[in-house]
C-alpha atoms as one frame of an Amber mdcrd trajectory, in Angstrom:
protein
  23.102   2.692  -2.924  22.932   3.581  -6.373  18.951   4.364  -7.961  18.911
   0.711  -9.561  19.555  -1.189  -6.501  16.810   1.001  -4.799  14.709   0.609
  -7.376  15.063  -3.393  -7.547  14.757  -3.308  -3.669  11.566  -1.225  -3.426
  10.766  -3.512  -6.467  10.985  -6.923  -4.656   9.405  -5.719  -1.543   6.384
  -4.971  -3.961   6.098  -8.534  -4.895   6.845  -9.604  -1.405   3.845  -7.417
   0.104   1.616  -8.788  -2.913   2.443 -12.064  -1.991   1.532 -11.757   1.725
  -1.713 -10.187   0.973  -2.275 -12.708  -1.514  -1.767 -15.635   1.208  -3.810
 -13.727   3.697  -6.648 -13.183   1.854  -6.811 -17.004  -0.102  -6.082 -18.364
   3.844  -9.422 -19.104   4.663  -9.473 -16.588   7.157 -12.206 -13.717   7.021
 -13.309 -10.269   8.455 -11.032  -8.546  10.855  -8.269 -11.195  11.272  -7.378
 -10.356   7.274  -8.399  -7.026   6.349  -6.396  -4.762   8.968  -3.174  -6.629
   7.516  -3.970  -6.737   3.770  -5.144  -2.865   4.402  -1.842  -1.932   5.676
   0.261  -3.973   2.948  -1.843  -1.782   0.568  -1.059   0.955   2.791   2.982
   0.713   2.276   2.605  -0.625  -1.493   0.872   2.806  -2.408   3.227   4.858
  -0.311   6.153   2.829  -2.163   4.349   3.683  -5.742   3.749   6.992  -4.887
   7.292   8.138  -3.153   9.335   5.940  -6.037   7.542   4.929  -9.322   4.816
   7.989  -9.142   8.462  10.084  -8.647   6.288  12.380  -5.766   9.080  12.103
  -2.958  10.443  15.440  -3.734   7.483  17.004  -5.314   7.319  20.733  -4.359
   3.519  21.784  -3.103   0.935  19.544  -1.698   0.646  16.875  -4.676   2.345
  13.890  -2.450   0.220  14.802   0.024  -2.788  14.942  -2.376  -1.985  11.317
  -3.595  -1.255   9.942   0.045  -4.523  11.399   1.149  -6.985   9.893  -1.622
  -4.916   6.574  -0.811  -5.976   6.879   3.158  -9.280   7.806   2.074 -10.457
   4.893  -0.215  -8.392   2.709   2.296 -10.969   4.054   4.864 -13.922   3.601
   3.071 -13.134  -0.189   2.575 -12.381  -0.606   6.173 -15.707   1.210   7.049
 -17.708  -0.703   4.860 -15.988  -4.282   5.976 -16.380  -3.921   9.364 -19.862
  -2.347   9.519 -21.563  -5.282   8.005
């Protein structure tokens, strides 16, 4: 598959994931029952930002790491937060 197709792939599934975690969250639905989903969508988006758009897939050294890891962490802290209330 040639870099544009990829590109317009990992593109779409961007809007896709936005789109779900748009519904989800304007659904009416609260606490647990959205967050864990809308989390993970977040999740992938960032990895797909970081791996394709960021250009860290084939990075050299810890810096994809670095990036994936402040990504888990704020993650984290809004699931923490949420679900302590």
């Amino acid at each position: 598959m040639t870099n544009v197709k990829t590109a317009t792939y990992q593109w779409l599934s961007l809007l896709l994931l936005t789109v779900i975690s748009f519904s989800l969250a304007e659904s009416g639905y609260s606490g647990g029952k959205v967050l864990l989903p809308v989390l993970l969508a977040t999740l992938i988006k960032g990895s797909l930002i970081i791996d394709r758009f960021m250009a860290l897939r084939y990075v050299a050294g810890p810096w994809r790491l670095i990036v994936l890891a402040w990504l888990s962490t704020v993650l984290g802290v809004i699931w923490f937060s949420f679900t302590r209330i």
